[in-house]
Residue, then its C-alpha position, 0 to 999 in steps of 0.5 A: x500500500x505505500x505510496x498509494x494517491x488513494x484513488x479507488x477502482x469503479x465498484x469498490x466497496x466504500x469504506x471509512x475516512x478516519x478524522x483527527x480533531x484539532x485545537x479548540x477540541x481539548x476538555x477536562x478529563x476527556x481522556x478518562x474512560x481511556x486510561x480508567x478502561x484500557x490497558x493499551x491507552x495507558x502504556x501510550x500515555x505512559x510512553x508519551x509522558x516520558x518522550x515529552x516530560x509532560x504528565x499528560x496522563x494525568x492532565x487529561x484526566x483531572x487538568x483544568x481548563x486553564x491547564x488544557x488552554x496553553x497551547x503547549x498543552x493543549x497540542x500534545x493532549x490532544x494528539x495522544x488522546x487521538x492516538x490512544x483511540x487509533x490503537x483501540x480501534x485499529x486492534x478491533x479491526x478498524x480499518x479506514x479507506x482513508x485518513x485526514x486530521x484538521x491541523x493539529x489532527x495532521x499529526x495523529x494522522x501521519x502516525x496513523x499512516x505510517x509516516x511518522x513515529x509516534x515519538x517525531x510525531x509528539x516532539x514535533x506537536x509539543x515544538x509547534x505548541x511552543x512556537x505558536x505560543x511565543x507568537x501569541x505572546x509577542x503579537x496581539x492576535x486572534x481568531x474569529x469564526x464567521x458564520x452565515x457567509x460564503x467563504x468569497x464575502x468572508x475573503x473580501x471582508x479580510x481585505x476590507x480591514x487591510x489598513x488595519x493590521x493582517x487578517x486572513x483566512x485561516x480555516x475553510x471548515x463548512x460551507x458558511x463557516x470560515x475562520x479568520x485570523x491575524x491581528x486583533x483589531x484587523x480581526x476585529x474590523x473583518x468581523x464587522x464587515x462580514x456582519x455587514x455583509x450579512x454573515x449571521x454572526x461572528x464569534x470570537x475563539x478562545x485560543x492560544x495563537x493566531x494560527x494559520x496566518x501569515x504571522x507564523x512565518x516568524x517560527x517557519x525557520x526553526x520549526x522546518x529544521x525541526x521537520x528536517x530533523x526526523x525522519x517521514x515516511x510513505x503513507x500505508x494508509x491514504x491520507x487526505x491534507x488539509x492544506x491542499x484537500x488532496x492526497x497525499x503521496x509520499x513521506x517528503x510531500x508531508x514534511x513539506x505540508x506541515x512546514x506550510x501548514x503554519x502559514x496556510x489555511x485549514x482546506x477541511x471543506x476539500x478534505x471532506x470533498x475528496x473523501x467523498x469522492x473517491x468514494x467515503x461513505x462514512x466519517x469517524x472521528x477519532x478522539x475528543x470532541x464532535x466538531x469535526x462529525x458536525x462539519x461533516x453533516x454540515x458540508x456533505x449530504x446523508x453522511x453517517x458520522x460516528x465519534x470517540x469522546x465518551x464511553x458510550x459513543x466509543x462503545x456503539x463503535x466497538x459494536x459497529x466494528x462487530x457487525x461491519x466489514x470495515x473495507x479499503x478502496x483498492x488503488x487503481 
């Protein structure tokens, strides 16, 4: 399978796209029912505790929300726990027809698919937490959800405040929702004029950093010598980018996109198009939170979606697995 652009033959049985969550997905003991209920989920966060020197098992137990905020936190907890929900579900037969994380997901992913180790993965997670933090700390910054409004209006509301500071589009998540970021007050001044141009509302994200913006450029430098660094793998299993919505095909390909990934927008609408295309049927999300199920519903037509974040929910998956023939596409 390596290497594989994960096209599939005409009458394939359809299959599964594994989605990894990002920032803004972390809560209070959201990795409890792992660690209470699987010994495998322990052993990970034990192995993860150790590689960074964090105590990641017990802050994404009993960690406060303060605690989980940092964003030098809250990346490597989010990443583990997806990771610890891979290994469960890849035990009980899951088997994806593809892959795909939403930013910070794109880690996870590539440990899911081969490319990276689970040790590169974490160390590159807990370096790109820190450097995203050192910008929020030296620039005024924010995010800033737009809701109601074609993602064109949004783009042309990002230029209207240009005399204000830099404000971009950071992530393309559904249809009418795109997020904006950059400098607060020219944040600030898109917002308005998005409003004016009739989006429904815009909300205002409580997160670490400016992400996805032109304003990372200041730590590309020493994040790509870090991705230089550790060695990339080709994907075994199809991995969908969201920085380009396409697949991608080879180890060197990945590096290139998370060094771009910094600066550049979150394509999830494409993401959930291509997977949808070639052909995706149903949509998992692996780890914390729902937001990445209720972007799906929101983007495609009649789409199954399951999540992880609770007992119960990944308990009706392990029922699932059961019952299903979990399939991949075959390459064509």
């Amino acid at each position: 399978m390596t290497g594989r652009t994960g096209s599939v033959s005409p009458g394939t049985p359809t299959g599964c796209l594994a989605m990894f969550p990002g920032q803004g997905s972390q809560r209070p003991g959201m990795a409890r029912h792992l660690l209470d209920a699987h010994p495998s989920a322990r052993r990970l966060f034990a192995q993860a505790d150790e590689i960074l020197g964090l105590p990641l098992s017990r802050i994404c137990v009993t960690g406060t929300a303060e605690e989980l905020a940092r964003t030098e936190i809250t990346q490597p907890a989010i990443a583990t726990t997806s990771l610890a929900v891979w290994h469960l579900l890849e035990a009980a037969g899951y088997r994806p027809a593809a892959t795909a994380g939403h930013s910070l997901g794109e880690y996870p992913t590539l440990v899911a698919a081969g490319v990276l180790s689970l040790e590169s993965a974490l160390e590159l997670v807990r370096l790109r937490g820190r450097l995203m933090g050192d910008v929020a700390r030296q620039v005024p910054g924010a995010m800033a959800a737009v809701l109601g409004l074609p993602a064109d209006q949004v783009l042309a509301a990002c230029g209207s405040a240009e005399g204000v500071g830099l404000v971009q589009v950071a992530n393309y998540n559904e249809p009418l929702q795109t997020v904006i970021s950059g400098h607060a007050r020219a944040v600030e001044e898109a917002g308005r004029a998005a409003l004016d141009a009739g989006a429904e509302r815009v909300v205002p994200l409580d997160v670490g950093a400016p992400f996805h913006c032109s304003l990372m450029s200041a730590v590309e430098e020493e994040f790509t010598e870090a991705l230089a660094a550790r060695p990339f793998a080709d994907p075994v299993v199809p991995v969908i980018s969201s920085v380009t919505g396409t697949y991608v095909r080879s180890g060197e390909e990945a590096r290139e996109l998370l060094r771009r990934q910094l600066t550049g927008p979150v394509r999830w609408v494409e993401v959930l198009r291509t997977a949808a295309r070639h052909p995706v049927s149903a949509y998992t999300e692996i780890g914390p939170g729902r937001v990445l199920s209720g972007l799906a519903r929101r983007t495609l037509d009649e789409v199954r979606t399951r999540s992880t974040g609770d007992p119960r929910r990944l308990t009706a998956l392990y029922g699932a697995l059961a019952q299903e023939t979990w399939q991949e596409p075959v390459a064509s």
